[in-house]
C-alpha positions in Angstrom: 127.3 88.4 119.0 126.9 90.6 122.2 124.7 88.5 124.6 121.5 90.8 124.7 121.1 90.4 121.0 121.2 87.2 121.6 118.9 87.0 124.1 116.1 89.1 122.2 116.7 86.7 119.3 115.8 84.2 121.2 112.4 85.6 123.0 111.5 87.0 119.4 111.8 83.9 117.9 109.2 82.8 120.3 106.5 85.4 119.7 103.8 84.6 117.2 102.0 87.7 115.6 99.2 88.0 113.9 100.6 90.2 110.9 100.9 88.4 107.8 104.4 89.1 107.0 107.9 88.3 108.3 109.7 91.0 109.6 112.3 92.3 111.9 113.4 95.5 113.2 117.0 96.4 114.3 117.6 99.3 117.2 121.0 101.5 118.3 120.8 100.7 121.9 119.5 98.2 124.0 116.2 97.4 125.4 114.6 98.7 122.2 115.9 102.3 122.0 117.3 104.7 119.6 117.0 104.9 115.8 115.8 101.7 114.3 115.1 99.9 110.9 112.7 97.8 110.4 112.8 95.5 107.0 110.8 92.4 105.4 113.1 91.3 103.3 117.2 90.0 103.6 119.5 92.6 104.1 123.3 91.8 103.0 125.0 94.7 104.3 123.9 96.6 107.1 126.2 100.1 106.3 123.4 101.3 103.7 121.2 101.8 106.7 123.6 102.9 108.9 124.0 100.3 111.2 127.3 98.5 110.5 128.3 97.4 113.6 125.1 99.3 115.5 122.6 97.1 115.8 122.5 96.1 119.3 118.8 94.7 120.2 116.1 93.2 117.7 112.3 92.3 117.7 111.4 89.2 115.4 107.8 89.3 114.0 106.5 86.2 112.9 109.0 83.4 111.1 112.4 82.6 111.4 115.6 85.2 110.6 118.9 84.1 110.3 121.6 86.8 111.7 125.2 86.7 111.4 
């Protein structure tokens, strides 16, 4: 996992919001640019949305996600 990913994971994991549900949303590029998904639910296959391989930073809203 490239280490900016990582790093947002982590700092997202930390921020508490005050929406009710989980959710996180995947961008392009880094810092939080370019096209983006966001989704509440568990994704097993990112290629549907077009991001096999794309995703390259992520913002956590409330709860825990597992990435792989």
């Amino acid at each position: 996992m490239n280490a900016v990913l990582r790093s947002a994971l982590a700092v997202a994991a930390l921020v508490i919001s005050a929406q009710a549900a989980a959710q996180v949303t995947f961008y392009e590029r880094q810092d939080f640019e370019g096209p983006s998904f966001t989704t509440a639910k568990q994704v097993g296959n990112f290629e549907g949305f077009g991001f096999n391989d794309r995703a390259s930073s992520v913002v956590v809203v409330r709860e825990r996600w597992e990435i792989c």
